[in-house]
C-alpha positions as CSV (number, residue, x, y, z in Angstrom):
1,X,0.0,0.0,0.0
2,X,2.8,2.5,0.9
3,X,5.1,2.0,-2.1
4,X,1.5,2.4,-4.5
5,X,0.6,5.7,-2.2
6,X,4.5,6.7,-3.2
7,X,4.5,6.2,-6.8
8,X,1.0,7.9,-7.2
9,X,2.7,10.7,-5.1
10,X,5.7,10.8,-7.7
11,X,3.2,10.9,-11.1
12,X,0.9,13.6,-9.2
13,X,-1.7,11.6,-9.0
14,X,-2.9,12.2,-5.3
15,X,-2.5,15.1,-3.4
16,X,0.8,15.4,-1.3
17,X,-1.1,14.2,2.1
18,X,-2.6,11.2,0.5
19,X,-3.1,8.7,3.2
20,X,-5.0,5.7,4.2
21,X,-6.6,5.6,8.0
22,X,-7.6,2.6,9.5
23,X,-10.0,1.8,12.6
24,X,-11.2,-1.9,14.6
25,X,-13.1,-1.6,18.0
26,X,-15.8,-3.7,19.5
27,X,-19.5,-2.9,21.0
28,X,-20.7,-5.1,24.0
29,X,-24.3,-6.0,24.6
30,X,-26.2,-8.8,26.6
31,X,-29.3,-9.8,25.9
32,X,-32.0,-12.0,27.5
33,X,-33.1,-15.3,25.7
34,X,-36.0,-13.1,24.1
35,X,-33.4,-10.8,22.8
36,X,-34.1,-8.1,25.4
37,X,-30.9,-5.8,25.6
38,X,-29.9,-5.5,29.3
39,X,-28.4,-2.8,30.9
40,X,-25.3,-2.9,33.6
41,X,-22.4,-2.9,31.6
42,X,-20.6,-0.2,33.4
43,X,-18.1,-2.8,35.1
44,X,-14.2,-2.6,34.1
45,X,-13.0,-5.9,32.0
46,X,-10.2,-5.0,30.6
47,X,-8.1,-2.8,32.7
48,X,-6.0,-0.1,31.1
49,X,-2.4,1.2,31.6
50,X,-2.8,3.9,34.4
51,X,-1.0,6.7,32.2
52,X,-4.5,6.5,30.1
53,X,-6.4,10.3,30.2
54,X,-10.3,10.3,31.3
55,X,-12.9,13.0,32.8
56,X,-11.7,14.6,35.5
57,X,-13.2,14.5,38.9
58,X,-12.9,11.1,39.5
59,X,-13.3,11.1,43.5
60,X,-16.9,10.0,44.1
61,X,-17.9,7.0,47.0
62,X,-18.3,3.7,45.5
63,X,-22.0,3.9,45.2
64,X,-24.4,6.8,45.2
65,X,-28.1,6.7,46.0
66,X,-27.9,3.2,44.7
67,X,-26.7,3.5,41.7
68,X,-22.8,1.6,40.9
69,X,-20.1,3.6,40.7
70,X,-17.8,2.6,37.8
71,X,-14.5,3.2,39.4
72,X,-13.0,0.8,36.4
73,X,-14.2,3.4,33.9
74,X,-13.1,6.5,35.4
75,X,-16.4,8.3,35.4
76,X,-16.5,11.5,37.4
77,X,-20.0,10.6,38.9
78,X,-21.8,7.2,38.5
79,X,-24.3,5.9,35.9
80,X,-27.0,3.9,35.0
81,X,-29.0,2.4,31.9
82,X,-25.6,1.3,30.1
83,X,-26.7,-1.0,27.8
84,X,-23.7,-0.6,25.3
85,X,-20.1,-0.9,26.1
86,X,-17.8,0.8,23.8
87,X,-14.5,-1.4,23.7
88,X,-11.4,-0.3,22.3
89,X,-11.5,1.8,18.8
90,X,-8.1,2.4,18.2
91,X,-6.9,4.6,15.2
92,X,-4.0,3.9,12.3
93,X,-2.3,6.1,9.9
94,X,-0.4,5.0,7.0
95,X,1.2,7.4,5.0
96,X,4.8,7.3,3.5
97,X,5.2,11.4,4.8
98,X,4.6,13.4,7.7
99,X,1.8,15.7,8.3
100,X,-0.4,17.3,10.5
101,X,-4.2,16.1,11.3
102,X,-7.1,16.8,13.5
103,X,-9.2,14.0,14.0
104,X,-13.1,13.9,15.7
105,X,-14.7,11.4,16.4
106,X,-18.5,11.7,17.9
107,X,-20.3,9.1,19.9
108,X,-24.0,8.9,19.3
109,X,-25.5,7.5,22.4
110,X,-22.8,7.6,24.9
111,X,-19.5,9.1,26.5
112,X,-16.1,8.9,25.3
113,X,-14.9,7.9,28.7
114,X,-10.9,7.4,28.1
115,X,-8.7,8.1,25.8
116,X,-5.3,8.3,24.9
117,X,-2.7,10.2,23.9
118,X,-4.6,13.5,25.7
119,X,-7.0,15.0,23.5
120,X,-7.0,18.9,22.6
121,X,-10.9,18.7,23.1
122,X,-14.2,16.9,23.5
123,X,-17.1,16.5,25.8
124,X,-17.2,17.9,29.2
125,X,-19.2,15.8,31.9
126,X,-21.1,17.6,34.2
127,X,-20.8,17.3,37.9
128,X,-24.0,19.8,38.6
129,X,-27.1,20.9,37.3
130,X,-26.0,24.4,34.9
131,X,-29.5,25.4,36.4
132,X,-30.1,24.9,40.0
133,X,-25.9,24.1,40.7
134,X,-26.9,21.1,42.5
135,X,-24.5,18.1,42.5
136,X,-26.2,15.5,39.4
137,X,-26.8,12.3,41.2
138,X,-25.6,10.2,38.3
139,X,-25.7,10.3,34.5
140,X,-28.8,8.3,32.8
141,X,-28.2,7.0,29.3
142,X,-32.2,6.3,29.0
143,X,-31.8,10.1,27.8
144,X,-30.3,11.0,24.7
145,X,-26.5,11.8,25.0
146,X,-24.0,12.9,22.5
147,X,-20.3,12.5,23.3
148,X,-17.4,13.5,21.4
149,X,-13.3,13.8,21.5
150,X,-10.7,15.7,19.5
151,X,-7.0,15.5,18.7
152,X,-5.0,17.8,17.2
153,X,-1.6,15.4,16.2
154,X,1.6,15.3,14.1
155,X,1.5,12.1,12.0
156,X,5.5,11.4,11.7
157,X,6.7,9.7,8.5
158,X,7.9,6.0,8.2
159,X,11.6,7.2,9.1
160,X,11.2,9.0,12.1
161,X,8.5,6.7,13.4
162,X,11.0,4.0,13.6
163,X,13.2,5.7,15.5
164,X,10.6,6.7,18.2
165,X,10.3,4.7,21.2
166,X,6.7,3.8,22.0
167,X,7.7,1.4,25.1
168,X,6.2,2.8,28.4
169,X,7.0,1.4,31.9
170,X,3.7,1.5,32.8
171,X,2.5,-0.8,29.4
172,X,-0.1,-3.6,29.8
173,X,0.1,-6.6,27.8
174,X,-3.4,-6.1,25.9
175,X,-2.0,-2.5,25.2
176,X,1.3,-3.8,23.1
177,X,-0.3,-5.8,21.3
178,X,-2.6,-3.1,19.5
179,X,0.6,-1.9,18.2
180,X,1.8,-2.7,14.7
181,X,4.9,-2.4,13.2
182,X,3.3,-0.9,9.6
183,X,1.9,2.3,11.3
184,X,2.9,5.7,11.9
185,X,3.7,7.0,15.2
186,X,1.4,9.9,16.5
187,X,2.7,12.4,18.5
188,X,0.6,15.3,20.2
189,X,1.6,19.1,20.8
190,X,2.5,18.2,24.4
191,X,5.1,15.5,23.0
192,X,3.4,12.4,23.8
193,X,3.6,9.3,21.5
194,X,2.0,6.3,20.5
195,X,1.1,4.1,17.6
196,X,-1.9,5.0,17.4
197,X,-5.4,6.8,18.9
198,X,-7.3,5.6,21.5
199,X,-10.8,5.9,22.8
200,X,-13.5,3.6,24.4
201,X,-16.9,4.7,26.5
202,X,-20.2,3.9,27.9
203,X,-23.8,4.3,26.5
204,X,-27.0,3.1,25.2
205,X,-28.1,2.6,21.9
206,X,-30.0,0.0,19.7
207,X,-27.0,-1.7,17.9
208,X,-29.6,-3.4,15.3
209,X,-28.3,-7.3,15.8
210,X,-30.9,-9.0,17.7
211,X,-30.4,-12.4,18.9
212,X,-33.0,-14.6,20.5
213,X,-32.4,-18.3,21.8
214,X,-35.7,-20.5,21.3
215,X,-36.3,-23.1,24.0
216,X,-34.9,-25.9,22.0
217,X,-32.1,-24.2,21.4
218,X,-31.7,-22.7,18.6
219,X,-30.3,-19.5,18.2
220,X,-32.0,-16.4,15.9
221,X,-29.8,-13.8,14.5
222,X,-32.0,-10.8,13.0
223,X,-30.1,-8.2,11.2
224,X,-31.9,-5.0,11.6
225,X,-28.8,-2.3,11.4
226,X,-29.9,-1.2,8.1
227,X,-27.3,-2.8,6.0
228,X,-25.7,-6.0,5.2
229,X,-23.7,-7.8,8.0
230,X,-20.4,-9.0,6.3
231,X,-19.2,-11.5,8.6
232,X,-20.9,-13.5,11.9
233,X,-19.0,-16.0,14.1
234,X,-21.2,-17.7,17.0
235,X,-18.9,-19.0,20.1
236,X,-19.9,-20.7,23.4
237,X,-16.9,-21.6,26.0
238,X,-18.1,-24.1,28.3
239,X,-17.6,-24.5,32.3
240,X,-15.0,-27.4,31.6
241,X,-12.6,-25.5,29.4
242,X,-14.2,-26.8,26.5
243,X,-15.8,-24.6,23.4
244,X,-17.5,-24.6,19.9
245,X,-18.1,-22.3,17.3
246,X,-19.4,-21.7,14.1
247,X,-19.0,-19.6,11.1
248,X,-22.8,-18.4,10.4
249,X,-21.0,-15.8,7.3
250,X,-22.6,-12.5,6.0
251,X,-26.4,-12.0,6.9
252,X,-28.5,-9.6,4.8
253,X,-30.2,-6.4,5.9
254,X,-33.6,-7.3,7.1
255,X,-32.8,-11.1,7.2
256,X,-32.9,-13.8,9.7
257,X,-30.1,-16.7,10.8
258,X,-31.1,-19.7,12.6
259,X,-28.4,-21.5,14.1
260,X,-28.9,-25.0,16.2
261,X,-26.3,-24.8,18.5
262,X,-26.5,-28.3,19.4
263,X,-25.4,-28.7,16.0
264,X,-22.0,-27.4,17.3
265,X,-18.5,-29.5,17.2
266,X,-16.8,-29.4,20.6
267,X,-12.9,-28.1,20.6
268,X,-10.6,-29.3,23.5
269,X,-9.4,-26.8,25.7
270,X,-6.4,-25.1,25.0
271,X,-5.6,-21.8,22.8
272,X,-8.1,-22.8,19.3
273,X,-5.1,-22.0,16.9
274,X,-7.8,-22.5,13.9
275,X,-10.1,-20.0,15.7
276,X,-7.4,-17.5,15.8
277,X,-6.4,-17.9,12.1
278,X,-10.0,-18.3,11.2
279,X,-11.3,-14.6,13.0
280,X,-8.2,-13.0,12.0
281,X,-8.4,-13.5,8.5
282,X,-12.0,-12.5,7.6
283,X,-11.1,-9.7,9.8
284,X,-8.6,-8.6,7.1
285,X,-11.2,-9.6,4.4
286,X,-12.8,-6.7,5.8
287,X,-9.8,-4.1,4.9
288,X,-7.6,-4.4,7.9
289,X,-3.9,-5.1,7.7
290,X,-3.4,-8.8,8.5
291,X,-0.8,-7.6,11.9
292,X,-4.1,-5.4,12.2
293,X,-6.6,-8.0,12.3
294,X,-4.1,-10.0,14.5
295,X,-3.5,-7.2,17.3
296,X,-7.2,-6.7,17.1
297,X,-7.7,-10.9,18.0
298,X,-4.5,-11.0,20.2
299,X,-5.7,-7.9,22.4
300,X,-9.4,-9.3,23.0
301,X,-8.2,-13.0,22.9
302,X,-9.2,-13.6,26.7
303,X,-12.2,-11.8,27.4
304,X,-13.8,-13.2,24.0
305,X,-12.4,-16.7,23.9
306,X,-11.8,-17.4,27.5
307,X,-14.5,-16.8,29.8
308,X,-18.1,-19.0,29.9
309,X,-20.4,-18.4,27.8
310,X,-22.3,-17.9,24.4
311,X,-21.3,-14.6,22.2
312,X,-22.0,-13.7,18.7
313,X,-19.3,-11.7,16.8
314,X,-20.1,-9.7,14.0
315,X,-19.3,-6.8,11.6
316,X,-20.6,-3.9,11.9
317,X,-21.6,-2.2,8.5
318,X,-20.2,0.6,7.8
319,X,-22.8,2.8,7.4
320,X,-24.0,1.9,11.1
321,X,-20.5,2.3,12.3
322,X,-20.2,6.0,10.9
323,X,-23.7,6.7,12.6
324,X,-23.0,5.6,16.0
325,X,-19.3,7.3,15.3
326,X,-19.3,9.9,12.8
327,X,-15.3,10.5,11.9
328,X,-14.1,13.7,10.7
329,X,-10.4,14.3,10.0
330,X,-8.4,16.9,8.6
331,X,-6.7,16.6,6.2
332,X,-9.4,13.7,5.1
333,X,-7.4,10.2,4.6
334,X,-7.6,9.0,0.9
335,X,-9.0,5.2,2.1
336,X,-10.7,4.9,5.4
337,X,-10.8,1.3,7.0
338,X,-13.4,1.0,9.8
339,X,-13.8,-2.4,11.3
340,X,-16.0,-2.6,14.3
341,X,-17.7,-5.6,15.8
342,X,-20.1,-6.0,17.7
343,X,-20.0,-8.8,20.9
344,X,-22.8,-10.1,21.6
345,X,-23.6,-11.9,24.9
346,X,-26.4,-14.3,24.6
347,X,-27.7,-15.9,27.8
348,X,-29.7,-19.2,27.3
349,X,-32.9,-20.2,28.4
350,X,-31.6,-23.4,30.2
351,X,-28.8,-20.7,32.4
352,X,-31.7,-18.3,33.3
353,X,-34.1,-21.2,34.5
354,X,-30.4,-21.7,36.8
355,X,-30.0,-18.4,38.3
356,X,-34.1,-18.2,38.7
357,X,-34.0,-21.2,41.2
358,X,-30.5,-19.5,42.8
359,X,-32.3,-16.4,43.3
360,X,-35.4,-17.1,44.8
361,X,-34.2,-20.5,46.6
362,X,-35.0,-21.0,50.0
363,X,-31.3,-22.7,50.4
364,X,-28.6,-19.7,51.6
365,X,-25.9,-21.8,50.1
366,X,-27.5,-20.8,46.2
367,X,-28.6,-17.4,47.5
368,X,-25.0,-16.4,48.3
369,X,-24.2,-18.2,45.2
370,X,-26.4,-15.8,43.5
371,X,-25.6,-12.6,45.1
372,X,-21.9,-13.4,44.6
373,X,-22.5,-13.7,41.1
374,X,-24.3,-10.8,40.9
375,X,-21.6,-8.4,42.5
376,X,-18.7,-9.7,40.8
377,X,-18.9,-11.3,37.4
378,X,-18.5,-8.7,34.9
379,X,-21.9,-8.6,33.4
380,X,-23.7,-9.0,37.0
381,X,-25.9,-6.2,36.4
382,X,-27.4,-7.4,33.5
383,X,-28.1,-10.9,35.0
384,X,-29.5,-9.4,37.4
385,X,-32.1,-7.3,35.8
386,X,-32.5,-10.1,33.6
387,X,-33.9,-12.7,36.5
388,X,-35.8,-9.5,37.8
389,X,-38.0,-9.5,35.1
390,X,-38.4,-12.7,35.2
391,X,-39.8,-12.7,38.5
392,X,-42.2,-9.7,37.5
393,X,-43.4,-12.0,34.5
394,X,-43.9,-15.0,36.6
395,X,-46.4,-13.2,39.1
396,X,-48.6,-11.7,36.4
C-alpha cells in the first residue's frame, strides 16, 4: 500500500497528504433469551495502563443513592441504563510522509470515557445541574446523550516513526499488542507518543443485531442495522474448558439466521489456533492489515475466547458504524478502514431457568451463590435485571 501511495505521489496523481486511516473496536451487549438488551455494563473488563487520560473528577464513593459507581471506567459521577459498552476503537495512519491532522470522532448515544494520547478537546461531563448548581446524582443514558473527542496530532513519516520509542513502563500486555509495526507514530503538541489513537466509552443505543435463543435451542440472529452484516462468528466456552463455534457468514439487511447450537463440534481446551487464524483473516477480508486484524484478535483473545459463555461476533456495516461514530479528520485520509464488531452476549434459556432457582431458593448456600454472582462477574448487572423480570413475568 505504501510504495503504491509513493509512486502515485511521484506521477501527481494524489495530493501530497494522500493517506490511508484505519480503525477496529468492539460494542458489547447482553441480551436476555428473548433478545431483550440488558443494561449494567458499566463494570471494568479490561483494565487499562494507568498513564490512560479520562474525565476529571474522579473522587466520588463507590456507590451513590444506589446506583454503581464505575471506578474501572473512570467516570467522574456514577451511571445507570448502560446498555452498550464501547470497547477499544483504536486509530491507524499510513502514509509514507509526515503531516499534520485533527481527528473527531463523535459518539452517538454515549461518553467517550478514556482516551489516549490527551486529547485537545471533547465533551465535558457535568458534575451539577448548569441550572439549580446542585450536585447531578448520576448520568442516565435512557436520555439521549451525545459524546465526542478531539485531537490535534503530528502524524510522523515511516523514518522517524521508527526511530521513536513507544515502550512505556507502565504498558499492559493487551496494550502492546494493539501496536503494529506498519503504522505511523502519532505524536501530540504536548510531546506524547504512540502508535496510534485511543478511545473507548459507555452508552446506550440500539446496535440493530438481535439475537434470541428459542427453547430448543436454537439461536435467531435478526439483522436489523440497516445494512448487510459482512461477517458473523457464533462462540460458546463451556464450564469445563471446553468450546465450539461456528461460522454463520454475512447475513443480509432485514434477514434472519437460525443456528442450532446443538449442532455445534466441541474443541478441546487449550488456545483454538484455527479460531485465531480463522477470526483474524475474515477480519482482514474486511480491509484491515493482517498484523491489524491480528492485534485486534491478540488484544481481546481472553475476554472473547476465555471466559463461559455464548457470544456472537459480528461486523458492523459501515454505514452503522459512521452513525454511531461519525469521523471527521483533517486533512481527510484517501482510504478509510473502519472495522468494528459487535459482541454479543447471549444468555440461554436453560442458564436463566439456573440463576431463577438460585435467586429465589429457599437454600442460603445458592442465594449467596447468587448474590456473589451478581456483585462480581462482569456482566452481574445485567443478570441481574435479567432474573428480575423474570420474576415480575412470573407473578402476572
Amino acid at each position: 500500500m505504501k510504495a503504491a501511495l509513493q509512486t502515485a505521489l511521484v506521477l501527481g496523481l494524489l495530493p501530497l497528504n494522500a493517506y490511508e486511516l484505519h480503525e477496529w473496536g468492539t460494542f458489547t451487549t447482553v441480551s436476555g433469551s428473548d433478545g431483550s438488551l440488558l443494561a449494567g455494563l458499566e463494570r471494568e473488563e479490561e483494565h487499562l495502563p494507568s498513564y490512560v487520560h479520562h474525565h476529571p473528577g474522579f473522587d466520588q464513593p463507590p456507590h451513590l443513592d444506589g446506583f454503581p459507581f464505575m471506578r474501572g471506567k473512570r467516570m467522574p459521577i456514577p451511571v445507570a441504563n448502560v446498555k452498550v459498552k464501547m470497547e477499544t476503537p483504536v486509530v491507524y495512519f499510513h502514509s509514507d510522509e509526515a503531516f499534520s491532522a485533527k481527528v473527531n470522532v463523535g459518539f452517538n448515544g454515549g461518553t467517550i470515557s478514556q482516551w489516549y494520547p490527551e486529547r485537545s478537546g471533547g465533551e465535558q461531563i457535568l458534575r451539577t445541574d448548569p441550572e439549580s448548581g446542585k450536585p447531578l446524582p448520576f448520568l442516565d443514558f435512557a436520555k439521549p446523550y451525545s459524546g465526542s473527542i478531539e485531537w490535534q496530532i503530528d502524524v510522523l513519516s515511516p523514518a522517524e516513526s521508527r526511530k521513536t520509542p513507544l515502550y512505556n513502563p507502565l504498558d499492559l500486555l493487551q496494550w502492546t499488542y494493539s501496536r503494529v509495526p506498519e503504522a505511523n507514530t502519532v505524536r501530540t503538541e504536548a510531546g506524547t507518543t504512540e502508535g496510534f489513537l485511543f478511545y473507548r466509552g459507555l452508552g446506550s443505543f440500539d446496535p440493530g443485531f438481535v439475537t434470541r435463543v428459542t427453547p430448543d435451542e436454537t439461536l435467531h440472529l435478526e439483522n436489523q442495522t440497516g445494512g448487510a452484516i459482512p461477517y458473523t462468528l457464533v462462540y460458546e466456552r463451556n464450564a469445563d474448558g471446553t468450546s465450539r463455534w461456528f461460522e454463520a457468514g454475512g447475513i443480509d439487511e432485514s434477514s434472519t439466521t437460525s443456528i442450532a447450537t446443538s449442532a455445534f463440534k466441541s474443541r478441546p481446551v487449550g488456545f483454538d489456533v484455527e479460531l485465531f487464524k480463522t477470526l483474524s483473516k475474515n477480519l482482514a477480508a474486511q480491509g484491515l492489515l493482517e498484523s491489524e486484524a491480528e492485534a485486534m484478535v491478540k488484544t481481546w483473545w481472553k475476554s472473547y475466547f476465555e471466559k463461559p459463555g455464548l457470544r456472537v461476533f459480528w461486523v458492523l456495516p459501515q454505514e452503522k458504524t459512521d452513525a454511531i461514530l461519525p469521523l471527521s479528520v483533517d486533512p481527510a485520509p484517501d482510504k478509510t478502514v473502519r472495522i468494528m464488531v459487535g459482541r454479543s452476549e447471549v444468555i440461554r434459556h436453560k442458564q436463566e431457568r439456573e440463576w431463577l432457582k438460585m435467586a429465589t431458593s429457599d437454600n442460603k448456600d445458592e442465594v449467596g451463590a447468587w448474590s456473589s454472582l451478581i456483585h462480581s462477574d462482569r456482566f452481574g448487572l445485567a443478570y441481574s435485571q435479567r432474573i428480575q423480570a423474570l420474576q415480575a413475568q412470573a407473578k402476572k
